[in-house]
C-alpha positions, 0 to 999 in steps of 0.5 A, spaced: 487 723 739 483 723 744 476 719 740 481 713 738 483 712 745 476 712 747 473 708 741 479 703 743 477 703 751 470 701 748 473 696 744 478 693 747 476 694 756 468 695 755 467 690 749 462 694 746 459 691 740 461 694 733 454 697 732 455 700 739 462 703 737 460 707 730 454 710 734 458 713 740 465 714 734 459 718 731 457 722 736 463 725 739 465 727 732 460 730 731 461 733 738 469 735 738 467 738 730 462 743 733 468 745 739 473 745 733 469 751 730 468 755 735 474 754 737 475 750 744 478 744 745 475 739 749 480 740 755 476 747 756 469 745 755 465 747 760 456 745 760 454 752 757 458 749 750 456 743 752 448 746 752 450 750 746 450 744 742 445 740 743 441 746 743 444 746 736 441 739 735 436 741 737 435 746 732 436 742 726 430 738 729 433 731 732 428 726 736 429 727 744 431 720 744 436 721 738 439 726 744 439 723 749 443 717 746 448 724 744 449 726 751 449 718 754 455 718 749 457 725 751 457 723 758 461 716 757 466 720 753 467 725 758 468 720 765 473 717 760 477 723 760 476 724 767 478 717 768 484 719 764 487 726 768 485 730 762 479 733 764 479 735 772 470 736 772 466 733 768 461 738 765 455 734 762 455 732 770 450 738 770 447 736 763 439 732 764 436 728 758 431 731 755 423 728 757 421 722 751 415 720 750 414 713 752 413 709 746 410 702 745 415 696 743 412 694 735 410 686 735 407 682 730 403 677 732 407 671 735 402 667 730 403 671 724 410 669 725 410 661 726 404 661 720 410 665 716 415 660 718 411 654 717 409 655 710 410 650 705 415 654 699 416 660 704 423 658 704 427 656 697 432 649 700 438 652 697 444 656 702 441 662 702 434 660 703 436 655 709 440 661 712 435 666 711 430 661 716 436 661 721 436 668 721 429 668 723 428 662 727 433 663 731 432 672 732 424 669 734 425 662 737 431 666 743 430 673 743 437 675 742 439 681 738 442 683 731 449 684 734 449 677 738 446 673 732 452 676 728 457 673 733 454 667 735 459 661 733 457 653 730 461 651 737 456 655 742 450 651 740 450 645 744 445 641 741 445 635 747 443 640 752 439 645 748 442 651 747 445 657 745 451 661 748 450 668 747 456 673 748 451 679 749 453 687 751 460 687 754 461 681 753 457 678 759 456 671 757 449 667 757 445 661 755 439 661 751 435 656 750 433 654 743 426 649 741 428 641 738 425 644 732 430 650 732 435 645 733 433 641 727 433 646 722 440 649 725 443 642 723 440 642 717 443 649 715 450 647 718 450 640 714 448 644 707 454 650 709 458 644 710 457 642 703 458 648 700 466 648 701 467 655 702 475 658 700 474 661 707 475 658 715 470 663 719 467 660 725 460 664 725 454 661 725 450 666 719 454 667 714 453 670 706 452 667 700 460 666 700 461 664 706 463 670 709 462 673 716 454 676 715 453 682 716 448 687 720 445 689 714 445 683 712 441 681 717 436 686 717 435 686 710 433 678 710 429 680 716 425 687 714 423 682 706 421 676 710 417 680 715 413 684 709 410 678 707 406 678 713 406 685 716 404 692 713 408 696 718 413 700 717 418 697 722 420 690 721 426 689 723 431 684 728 428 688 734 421 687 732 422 679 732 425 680 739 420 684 742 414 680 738 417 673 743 418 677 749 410 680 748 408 673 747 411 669 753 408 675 756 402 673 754 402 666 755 404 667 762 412 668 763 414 671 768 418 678 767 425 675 771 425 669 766 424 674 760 430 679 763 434 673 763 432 670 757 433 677 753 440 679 757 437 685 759 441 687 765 435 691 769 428 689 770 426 695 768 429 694 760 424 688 761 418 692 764 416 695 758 413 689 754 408 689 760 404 695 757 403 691 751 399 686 755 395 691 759 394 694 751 391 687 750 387 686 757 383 693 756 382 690 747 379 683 751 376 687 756 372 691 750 371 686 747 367 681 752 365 684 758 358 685 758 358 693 760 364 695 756 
C-alpha cells in the first residue's frame, strides 16, 4: 500500500521519468521484502534493520554505488512517509553512502563517431535505417539522455530557431540546440514516417518499425550495434554518446556552465566530472610532446 502511494507521488508530483520509477519501485520492494521476513513492518523500522539489509546487500556482493542508489531510494521513500505522518523519525537520517571509487566517464572519440555518421552505406535509406541515424545524431549532436529522446515530440523541435525542447528530470523544461545538418536528417525522417501511414496517432518523434512509441531497449540496442561498428569497448550505450560530446566540447574550448545547461544537469558538480577526461588528455599530450617528459 504504502509502495503504490510513493511510486504514485513520483509519477504524478515529482514526474519522474519511467526508468526512474522502476529503479526506485525495485529497490523498496526488495527493502519492504526483507522487513516482511523478518518480521517488521515499515511503520517499526529503525537504522539497525535498515543497516542489517544493506549489510545483506552487501554480502551477496553488490557495488558500492549499486547501494548507494539503494539508500538514495531508501531515503526518498522514507521522507515520503514522514511527509505522509506515518513514520515520526526518519531511520536512514543515520545511514552514510558508502566511498565510491571515482570513475572516469566512457567516451569514444567525437571523430570516430562523425566518421561513423558520415559514412556513405553506414545507414540503410529505409524507416529503420533513417530512425536508427536520428536515434544516434540526435543522442550525439545534443547530449540528452535515453529517457528525454523517447519523449522528445515532432512539435518540440523547432526547426526555424534551431532547436529541441527537452522535457528532462522532474519535468524541467530545456531548449537544446541542434546543428543544420541535424535538423535536415530529422526533416527527411519526419517526411519518410509521414509516408509510412502508421494505423496509430503517437506524437513522439522515435518511434518502432510499427509506428509505435519506441522504447528504452530499443534505443540502446540501435545505440550499442552502431557504436560496435567502430569501438571495442564494452560499454556502448546512450550514455556513452553523451559523455563523448560533453568530452569533446570540453576539449574544444566550452565552457563547464555551458556544457551544465546543455546537459540539464542540475549542478556544476554533475558537469565537473568530464574535466578529468581532459586532464587525462593534457597529461597523454604532454608525454607525448614535452621535450623532458
Amino acid at each position: 500500500m504504502f509502495l503504490e502511494r510513493f511510486i504514485n507521488f513520483l509519477k504524478y508530483e515529482k514526474n519522474y521519468s519511467v526508468h526512474s520509477i522502476h529503479a526506485y519501485e525495485r529497490d523498496i520492494r526488495t527493502y519492504l521484502d526483507y522487513l516482511t521476513k523478518n518480521g517488521f513492518q515499515v511503520q517499526d523500522a529503525t537504522h539497525h534493520q535498515i543497516r542489517a539489509f544493506l549489510a545483506q546487500l552487501m554480502e551477496r556482493k553488490l557495488q558500492p554505488r549499486s547501494i548507494n542508489r539503494t539508500i538514495s531510494s531508501l531515503k526518498s521513500f522514507h521522507k515520503f512517509l514522514l511527509r505522509e505522518q506515518i513514520i515520526d523519525v526518519n531511520p536512514v537520517a543515520l545511514v552514510k553512502m558508502l566511498k565510491t571509487p571515482k570513475n572516469l566517464p566512457h567516451f569514444i572519440p567525437s571523430n570516430d563517431i562523425i566518421k561513423m555518421l558520415d559514412s556513405e552505406g553506414g545507414f540503410s535509406n529505409d524507416f529503420q535505417g533513417y530512425r536508427d541515424r536520428v536515434v544516434v545524431e540526435i543522442l550525439f549532436g545534443t547530449g540528452v539522455r535515453r529517457s528525454e529522446l523517447l519523449q522528445i515530440s515532432e512539435h518540440d523541435i523547432d526547426f526555424m530557431q534551431g532547436t529541441i525542447r527537452i522535457f528532462g528530470k522532474g519535468s524541467k523544461e530545456r531548449l537544446v540546440p541542434i546543428t543544420s545538418s541535424l535538423s535536415e536528417v530529422i526533416k527527411e525522417y519526419i517526411v519518410l514516417k509521414e509516408k509510412h501511414n502508421f494505423n496509430n496517432t503517437s506524437s513522439k518523434l522515435i518511434v518502432t518499425n510499427k509506428g509505435e512509441d519506441a522504447y528504452a531497449e530499443l534505443i540502446y540496442q540501435v545505440v550499442r550495434n552502431r557504436l560496435g561498428l567502430i569501438s571495442s569497448k564494452q560499454k556502448r550505450s546512450p550514455h556513452v554518446l553523451r559523455h563523448s560530446i560533453a568530452t569533446a566540447m570540453l576539449n574544444n574550448g566550452a565552457q563547464l556552465n555551458d556544457i551544465k545547461e546543455l546537459l540539464g544537469h542540475s549542478s556544476l558538480a554533475s558537469t565537473q566530472v568530464y574535466t578529468h577526461n581532459s586532464v587525462e588528455r593534457l597529461k597523454y599530450i604532454y608525454k607525448q610532446a614535452h621535450p623532458k617528459a
